[in-house]
C-alpha positions as CSV (number, residue, x, y, z in Angstrom):
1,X,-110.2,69.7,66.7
2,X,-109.6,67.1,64.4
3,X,-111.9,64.9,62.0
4,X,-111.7,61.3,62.4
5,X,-112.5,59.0,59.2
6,X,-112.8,55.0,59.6
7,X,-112.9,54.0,56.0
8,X,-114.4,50.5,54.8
9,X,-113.5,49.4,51.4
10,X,-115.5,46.7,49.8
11,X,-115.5,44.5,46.6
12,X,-118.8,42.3,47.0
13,X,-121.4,45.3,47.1
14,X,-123.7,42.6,49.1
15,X,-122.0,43.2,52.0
16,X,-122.2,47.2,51.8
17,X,-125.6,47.3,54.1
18,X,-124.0,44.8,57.0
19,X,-120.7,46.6,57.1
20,X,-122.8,49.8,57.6
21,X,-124.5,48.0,60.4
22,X,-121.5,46.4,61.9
23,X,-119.8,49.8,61.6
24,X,-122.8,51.7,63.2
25,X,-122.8,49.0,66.2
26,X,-119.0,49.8,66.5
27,X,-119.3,53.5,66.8
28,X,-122.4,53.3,68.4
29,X,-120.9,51.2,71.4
30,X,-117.8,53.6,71.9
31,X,-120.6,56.3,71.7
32,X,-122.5,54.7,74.6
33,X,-119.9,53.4,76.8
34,X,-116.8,56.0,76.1
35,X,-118.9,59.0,75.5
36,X,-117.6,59.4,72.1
37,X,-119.1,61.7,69.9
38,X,-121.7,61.0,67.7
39,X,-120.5,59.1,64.5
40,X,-122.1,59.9,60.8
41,X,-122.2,56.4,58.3
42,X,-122.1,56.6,55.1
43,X,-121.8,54.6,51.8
44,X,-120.0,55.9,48.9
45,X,-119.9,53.9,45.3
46,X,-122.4,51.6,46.0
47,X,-125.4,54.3,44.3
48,X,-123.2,57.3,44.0
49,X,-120.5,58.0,41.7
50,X,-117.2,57.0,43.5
51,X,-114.2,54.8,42.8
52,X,-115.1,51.8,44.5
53,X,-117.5,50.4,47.5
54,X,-116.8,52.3,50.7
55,X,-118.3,52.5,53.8
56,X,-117.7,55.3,56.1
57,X,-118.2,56.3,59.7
58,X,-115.9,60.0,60.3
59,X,-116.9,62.0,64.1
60,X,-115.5,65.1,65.4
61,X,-113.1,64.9,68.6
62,X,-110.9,67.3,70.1
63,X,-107.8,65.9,70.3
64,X,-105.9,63.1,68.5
65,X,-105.0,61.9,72.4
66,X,-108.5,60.4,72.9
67,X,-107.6,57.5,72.4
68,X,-109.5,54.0,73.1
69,X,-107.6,52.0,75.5
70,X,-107.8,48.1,74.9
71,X,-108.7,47.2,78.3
72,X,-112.0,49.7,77.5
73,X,-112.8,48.3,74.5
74,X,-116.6,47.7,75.2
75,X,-117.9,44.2,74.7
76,X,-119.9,45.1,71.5
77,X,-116.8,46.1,69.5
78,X,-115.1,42.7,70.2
79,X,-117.9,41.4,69.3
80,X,-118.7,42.9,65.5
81,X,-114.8,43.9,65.0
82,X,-114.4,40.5,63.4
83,X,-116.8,40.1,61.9
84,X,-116.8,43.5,59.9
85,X,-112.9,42.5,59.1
86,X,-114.4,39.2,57.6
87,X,-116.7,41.5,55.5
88,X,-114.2,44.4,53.9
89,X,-111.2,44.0,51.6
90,X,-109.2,47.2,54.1
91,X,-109.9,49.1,56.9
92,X,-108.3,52.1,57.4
93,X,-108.3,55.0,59.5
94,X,-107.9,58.7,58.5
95,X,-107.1,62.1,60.6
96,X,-107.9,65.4,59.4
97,X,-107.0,69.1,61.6
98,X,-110.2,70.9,61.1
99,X,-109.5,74.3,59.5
100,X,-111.5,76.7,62.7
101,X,-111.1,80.5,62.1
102,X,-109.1,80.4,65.3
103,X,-106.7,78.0,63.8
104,X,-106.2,80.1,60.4
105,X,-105.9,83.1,62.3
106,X,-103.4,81.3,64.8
107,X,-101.1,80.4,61.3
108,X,-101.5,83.3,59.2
C-alpha cells in the first residue's frame, strides 16, 4: 500500500482557502467518478508552524499502478486543474510505501 501526497505550495496566503477548494473538487471528482479513495486536505503554514504556505490532499491506494488515464480524466478536473495551477507557485506529487507489519516482517 502506498501513501499518495499532492502537495500545493503557495506564496500569496489569500489563495490558501481556494486552492483547498479547487484541490478538494479535484480529488473529490476522481473520488466520484474513478472510485478513488477518499482524499484528506489540509493546510500547513498558513496558522500552523510550517516553512511556507502548503496545501495538501495525501489518500491511501494499493498500488502505485492505479493510475489515472487521460482519456478518464473526469470533466471537473479539467475544469479546476487550471485554475488551481493559476493559484500555486508548485505542484508536486509525493509517494510514500506504507510501513504494514506484513511489510516489516516481509524485510526483516
Amino acid at each position: 500500500m502506498f501513501l499518495v501526497r499532492r502537495v500545493c505550495r503557495i506564496e500569496n496566503r489569500l489563495n490558501t482557502w481556494k486552492v483547498a477548494d479547487l484541490l478538494s473538487k479535484i480529488c473529490n471528482a476522481y473520488e466520484e467518478e474513478q472510485g478513488r479513495n477518499k482524499a484528506t486536505i489540509y493546510i500547513g503554514g498558513r496558522g500552523t508552524p510550517g516553512q511556507g504556505i502548503t496545501v495538501c490532499a495525501e489518500w491511501i491506494q494499493e498500488s502505485l499502478g492505479e493510475t489515472n488515464v487521460s482519456s478518464g480524466v473526469p470533466s471537473s478536473v479539467k475544469e479546476n486543474s487550471p485554475k488551481l495551477v493559476g493559484l500555486v507557485d508548485s505542484y508536486e506529487i509525493e509517494f510514500y510505501e506504507l510501513a504494514t507489519r506484513e511489510k516489516i516482517d516481509q524485510w526483516l
